[in-house]
C-alpha positions in Angstrom: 95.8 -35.8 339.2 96.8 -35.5 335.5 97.9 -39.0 334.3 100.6 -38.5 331.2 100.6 -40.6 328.5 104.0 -42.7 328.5 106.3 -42.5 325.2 109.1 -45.4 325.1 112.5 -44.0 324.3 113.4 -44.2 320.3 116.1 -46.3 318.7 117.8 -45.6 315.7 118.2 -48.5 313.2 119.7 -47.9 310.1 117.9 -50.3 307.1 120.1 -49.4 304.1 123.0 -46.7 303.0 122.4 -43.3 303.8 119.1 -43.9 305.1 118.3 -43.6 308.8 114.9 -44.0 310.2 113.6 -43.8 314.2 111.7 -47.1 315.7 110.1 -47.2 318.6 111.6 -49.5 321.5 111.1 -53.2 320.5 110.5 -54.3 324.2 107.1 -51.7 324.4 103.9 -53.9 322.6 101.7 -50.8 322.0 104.6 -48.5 319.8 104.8 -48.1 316.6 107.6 -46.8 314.4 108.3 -43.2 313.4 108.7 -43.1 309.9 111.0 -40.1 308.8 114.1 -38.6 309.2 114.8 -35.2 309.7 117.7 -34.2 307.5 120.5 -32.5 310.0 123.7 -33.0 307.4 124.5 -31.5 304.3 123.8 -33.2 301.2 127.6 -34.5 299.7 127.9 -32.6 296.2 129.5 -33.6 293.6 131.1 -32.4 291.1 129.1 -31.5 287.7 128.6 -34.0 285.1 129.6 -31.9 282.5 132.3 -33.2 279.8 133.7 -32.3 276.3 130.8 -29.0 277.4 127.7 -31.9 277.2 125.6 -31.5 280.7 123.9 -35.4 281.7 120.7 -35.4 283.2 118.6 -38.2 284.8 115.6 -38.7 283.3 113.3 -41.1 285.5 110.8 -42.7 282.9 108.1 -45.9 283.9 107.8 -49.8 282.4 104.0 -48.3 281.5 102.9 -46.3 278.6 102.5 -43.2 280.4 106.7 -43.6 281.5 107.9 -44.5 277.6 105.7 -41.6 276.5 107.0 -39.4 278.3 110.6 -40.2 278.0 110.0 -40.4 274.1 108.8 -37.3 274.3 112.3 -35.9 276.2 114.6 -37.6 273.7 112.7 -36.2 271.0 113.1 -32.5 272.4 116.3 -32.7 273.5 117.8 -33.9 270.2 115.4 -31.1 267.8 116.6 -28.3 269.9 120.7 -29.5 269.1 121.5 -28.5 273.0 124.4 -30.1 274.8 122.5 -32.1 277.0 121.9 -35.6 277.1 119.7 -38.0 279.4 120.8 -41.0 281.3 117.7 -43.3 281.5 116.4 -44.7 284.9 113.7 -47.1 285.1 111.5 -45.7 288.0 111.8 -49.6 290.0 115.5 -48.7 290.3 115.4 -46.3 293.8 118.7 -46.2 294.7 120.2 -46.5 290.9 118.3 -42.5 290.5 119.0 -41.0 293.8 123.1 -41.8 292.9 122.6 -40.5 289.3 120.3 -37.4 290.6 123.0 -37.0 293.0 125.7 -36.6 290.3 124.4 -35.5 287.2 122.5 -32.7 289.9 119.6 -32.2 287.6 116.5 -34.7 286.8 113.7 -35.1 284.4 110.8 -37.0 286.0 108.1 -37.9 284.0 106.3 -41.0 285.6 103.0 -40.6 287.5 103.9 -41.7 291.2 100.4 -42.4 292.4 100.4 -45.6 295.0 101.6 -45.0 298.4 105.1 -47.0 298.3 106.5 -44.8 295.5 105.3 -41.7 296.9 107.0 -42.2 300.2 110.1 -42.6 298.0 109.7 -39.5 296.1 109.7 -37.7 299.8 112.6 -39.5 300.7 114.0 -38.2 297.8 113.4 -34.8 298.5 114.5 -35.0 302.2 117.6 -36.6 301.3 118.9 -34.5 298.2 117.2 -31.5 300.6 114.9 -30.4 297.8 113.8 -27.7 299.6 111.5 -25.5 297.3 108.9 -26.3 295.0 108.1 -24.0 292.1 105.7 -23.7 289.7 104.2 -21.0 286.6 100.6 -20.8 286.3 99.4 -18.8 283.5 95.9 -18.2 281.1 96.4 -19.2 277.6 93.5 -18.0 275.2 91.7 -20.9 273.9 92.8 -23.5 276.9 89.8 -23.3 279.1 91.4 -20.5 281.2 88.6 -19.3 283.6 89.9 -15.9 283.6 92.2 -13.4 281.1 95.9 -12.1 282.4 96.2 -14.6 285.1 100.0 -15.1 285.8 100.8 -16.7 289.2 104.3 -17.9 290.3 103.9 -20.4 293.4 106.8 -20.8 295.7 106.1 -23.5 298.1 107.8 -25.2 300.9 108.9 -29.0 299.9 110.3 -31.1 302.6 109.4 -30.3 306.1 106.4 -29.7 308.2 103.8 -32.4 307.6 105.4 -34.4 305.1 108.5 -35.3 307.7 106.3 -38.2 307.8 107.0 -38.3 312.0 104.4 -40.2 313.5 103.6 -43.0 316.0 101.1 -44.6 318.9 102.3 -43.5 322.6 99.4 -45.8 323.8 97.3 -48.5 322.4 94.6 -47.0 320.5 96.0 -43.2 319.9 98.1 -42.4 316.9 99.5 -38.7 316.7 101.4 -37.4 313.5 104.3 -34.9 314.3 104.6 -31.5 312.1 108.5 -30.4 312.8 109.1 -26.9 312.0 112.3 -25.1 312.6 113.9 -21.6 312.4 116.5 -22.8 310.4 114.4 -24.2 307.6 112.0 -21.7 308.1 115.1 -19.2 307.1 116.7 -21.1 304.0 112.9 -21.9 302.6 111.9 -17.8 302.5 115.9 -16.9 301.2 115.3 -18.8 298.6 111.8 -18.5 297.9 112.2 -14.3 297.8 115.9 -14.5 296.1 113.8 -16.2 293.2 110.4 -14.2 293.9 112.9 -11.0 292.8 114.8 -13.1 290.0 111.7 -13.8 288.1 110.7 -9.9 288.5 107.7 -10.5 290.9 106.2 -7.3 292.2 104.0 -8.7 295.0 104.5 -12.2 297.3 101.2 -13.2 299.3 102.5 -15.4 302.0 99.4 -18.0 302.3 99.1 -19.4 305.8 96.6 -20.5 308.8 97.9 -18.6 311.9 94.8 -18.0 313.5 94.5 -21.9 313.6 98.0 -22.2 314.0 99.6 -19.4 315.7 102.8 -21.3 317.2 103.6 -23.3 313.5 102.2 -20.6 310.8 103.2 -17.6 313.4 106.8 -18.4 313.4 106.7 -18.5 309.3 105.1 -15.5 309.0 107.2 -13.7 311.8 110.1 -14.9 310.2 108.7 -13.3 306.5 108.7 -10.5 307.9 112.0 -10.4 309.3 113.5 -11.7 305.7 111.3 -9.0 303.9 113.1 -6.2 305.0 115.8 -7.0 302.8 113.7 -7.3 300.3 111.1 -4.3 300.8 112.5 -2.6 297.7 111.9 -4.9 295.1 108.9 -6.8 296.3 105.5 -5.9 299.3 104.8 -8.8 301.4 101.2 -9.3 302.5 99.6 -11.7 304.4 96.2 -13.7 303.5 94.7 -16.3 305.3 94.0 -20.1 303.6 90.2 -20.0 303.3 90.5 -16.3 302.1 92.9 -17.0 298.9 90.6 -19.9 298.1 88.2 -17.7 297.7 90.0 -14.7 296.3 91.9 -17.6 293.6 88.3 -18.5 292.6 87.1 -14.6 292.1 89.8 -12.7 291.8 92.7 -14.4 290.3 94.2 -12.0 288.7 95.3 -10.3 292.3 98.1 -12.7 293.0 101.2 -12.3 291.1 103.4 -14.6 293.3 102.0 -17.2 296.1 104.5 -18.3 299.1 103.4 -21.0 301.3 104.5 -23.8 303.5 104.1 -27.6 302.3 101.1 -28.0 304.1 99.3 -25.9 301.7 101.9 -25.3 298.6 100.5 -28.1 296.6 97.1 -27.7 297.1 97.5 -24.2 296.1 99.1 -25.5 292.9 96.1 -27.6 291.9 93.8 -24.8 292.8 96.1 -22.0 290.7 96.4 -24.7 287.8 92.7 -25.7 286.9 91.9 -22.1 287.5 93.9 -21.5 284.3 93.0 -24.4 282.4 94.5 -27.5 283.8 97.8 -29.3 285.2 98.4 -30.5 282.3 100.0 -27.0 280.9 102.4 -26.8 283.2 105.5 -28.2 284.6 107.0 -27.9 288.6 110.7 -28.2 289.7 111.7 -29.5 293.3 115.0 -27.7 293.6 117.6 -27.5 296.7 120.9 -25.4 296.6 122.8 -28.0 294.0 120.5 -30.2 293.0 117.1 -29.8 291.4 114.5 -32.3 290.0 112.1 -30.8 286.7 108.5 -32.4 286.2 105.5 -31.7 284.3 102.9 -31.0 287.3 100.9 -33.4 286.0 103.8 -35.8 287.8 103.7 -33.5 290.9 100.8 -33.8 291.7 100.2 -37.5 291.0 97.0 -36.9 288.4 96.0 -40.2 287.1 92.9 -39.5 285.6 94.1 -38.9 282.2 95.5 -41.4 280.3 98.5 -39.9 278.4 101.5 -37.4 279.7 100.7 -33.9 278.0 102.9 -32.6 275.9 102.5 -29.1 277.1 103.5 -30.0 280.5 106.7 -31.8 279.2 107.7 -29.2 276.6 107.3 -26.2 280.0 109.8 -28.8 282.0 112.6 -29.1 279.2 112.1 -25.3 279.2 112.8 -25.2 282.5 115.8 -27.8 282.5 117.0 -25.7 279.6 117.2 -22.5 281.9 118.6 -23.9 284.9 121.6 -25.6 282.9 122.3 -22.1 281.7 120.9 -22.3 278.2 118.3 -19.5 278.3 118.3 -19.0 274.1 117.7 -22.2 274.0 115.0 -22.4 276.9 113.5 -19.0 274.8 113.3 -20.5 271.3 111.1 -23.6 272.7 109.0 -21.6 274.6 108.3 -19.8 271.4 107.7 -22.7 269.5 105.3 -24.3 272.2 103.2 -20.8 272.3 103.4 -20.7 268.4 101.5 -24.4 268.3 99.1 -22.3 270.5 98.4 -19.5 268.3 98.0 -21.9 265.2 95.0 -23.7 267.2 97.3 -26.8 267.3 95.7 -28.6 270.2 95.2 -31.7 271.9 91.4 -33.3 272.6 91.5 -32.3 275.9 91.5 -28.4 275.3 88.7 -29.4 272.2 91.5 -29.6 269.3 91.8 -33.0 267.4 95.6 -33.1 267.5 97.3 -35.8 269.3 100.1 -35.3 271.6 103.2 -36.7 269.8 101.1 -34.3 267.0 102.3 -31.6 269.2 105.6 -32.5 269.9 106.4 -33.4 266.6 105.0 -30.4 265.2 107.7 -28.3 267.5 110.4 -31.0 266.5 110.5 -30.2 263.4 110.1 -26.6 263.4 113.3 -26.5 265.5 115.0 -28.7 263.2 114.1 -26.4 260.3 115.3 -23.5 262.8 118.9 -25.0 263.3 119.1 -26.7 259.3 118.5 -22.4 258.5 121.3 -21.2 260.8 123.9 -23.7 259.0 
């Protein structure tokens, strides 16, 4: 006879305003708690932050020198580039002060490097309860920056806050530990909606779906049955193919140039970013957003992916996120004209010590500073 392991019925406690997390019955001695929360409720909007035509962002910066850095380095670019936008500073120790300013300015700039295990599990609270829901991010060869490989250009669409990092785990008996990985239909549906409405905004020809469903066939099967259901209305504009984990490793590290825009779940979406991004050069050159339906939170992927082995912010990375602020608030001239100025720096060999230049960061910055202020003293 089959003897079934015995799981005590769950409580919910709630531990702190909007925040609702699942512990095991108190009376049972061999359960643990379940850490996350599935999100079942819409996230309350507000209304935009925008007065007298000036948008506020949060901009999350650090007590260390890697946080003032890179807040200095906002400041500075928002100010050169004369854009109606300014920043509402938020020291990263203040949680609950920048989910309530995220949640009504609807846009953030985080710059801090979230690296111990405490502020991490904030960060994917954060996406879970603002429902961050995609994670995006540009990868592209640069001549001169250690790209691998010429004409790389690979858009990564990733899944953000279900699956795996639900966080859903607990000890049915004494000795056993298993960790849930909650997929649904519904989620499954709004990630690939969004993830092909803004495959075909940014003119992507091709979408590899990147997934384990020979491992998988229940979790990765229903994403990739569900693809192809959602492709058909987009068949037009983009082809959908299929490609199995271990095979895009090893077409990324031979063949990068095939890919031209990446979809995958959250198990795999961010190691497929680190992959995409030393392929052409380093993280370091490029900046991520973690965006939902209203609200959307812009970071050099440096941040994303929580690299602490260098020890300054990269101006590169922070200059691509303000770019990308810039564009989601609406102000694509402006978004253009930096981007210019940051592949101009480029061209001139201006580089950082890193990428074998002798030019220091706030070099960089400065450098693009003041050819926007020269820019904007011209058009008066």
């Amino acid at each position: 006879m089959l003897h079934y392991m015995r799981v005590e019925r769950l409580l919910l406690a709630k531990i702190s305003v909007g925040q609702v997390r699942h512990f095991a019955d108190p009376t049972s001695l061999i359960s643990t708690y379940v850490k996350g929360a599935l999100r079942t409720d819409p996230v309350n909007v507000l209304p935009k932050s925008k007065y007298g035509g000036i948008n506020t962002v949060t901009l999350l910066t650090g007590s260390n020198l890697i946080g003032k850095q890179g807040a200095k380095f906002v400041n500075a670019l928002l100010q050169s580039t004369q854009v109606p936008v300014e920043s509402q500073n938020i020291d990263a120790g203040h949680t609950d002060d920048y989910f309530n300013s995220v949640l009504r300015n609807r846009a953030a700039v985080h710059v801090d490097i979230v690296c111990d295990a405490e502020q991490k599990q904030k960060a994917m609270k954060m996406n879970n309860d603002l429902d961050l829901y995609l994670f995006k991010t540009h990868t592209r060869s640069f001549p001169g920056f250690n790209c691998r490989f010429p004409d790389v250009d690979i858009q990564i669409i990733g899944q953000n806050n279900t699956g795996i990092y639900s966080e859903l785990e607990y000890s049915p008996v004494k000795g056993v530990v298993e960790a849930i990985s909650v997929c649904t239909e519904e989620t499954n549906k709004k990630y690939l909606n969004g993830a092909f409405a803004s495959a075909v905004q940014a003119d992507r020809k091709r979408v590899t779906l990147v997934n384990k469903a020979r491992e998988w066939p229940v979790v990765d099967g229903a994403l990739v049955d569900c693809a192809k259901s959602i492709h058909d209305e987009y068949k037009d504009d983009l082809e959908l193919e299929f490609m199995e984990m271990e095979d895009c490793i090893v077409r990324l590290i031979t063949e990068p140039q095939h890919f031209d825009c990446i979809f995958a779940s959250d198990r795999y979406a961010t190691f497929l970013a680190t992959i995409c991004s030393g392929i052409c050069g380093g993280a370091t050159l490029f900046s991520a957003v973690e965006m939902g339906d209203s609200h959307a939170v812009f970071k050099p992927l440096q941040t994303k992916l929580s690299l602490t082995n260098y020890p300054m912010l990269s101006p590169y990375g922070i200059v691509s996120t303000i770019v990308d602020l810039f564009a989601y608030l609406g102000h694509d001239r402006c978004a253009e004209s930096l981007w210019c100025e940051l592949i101009r720096t480029m061209d001139e060999g201006i580089k950082t010590k890193e990428f074998g230049g002798n030019d220091t960061g706030e070099y960089v910055i400065c450098n693009i500073v003041n050819q926007l202020r020269c820019r904007g003293l011209k058009s008066n």
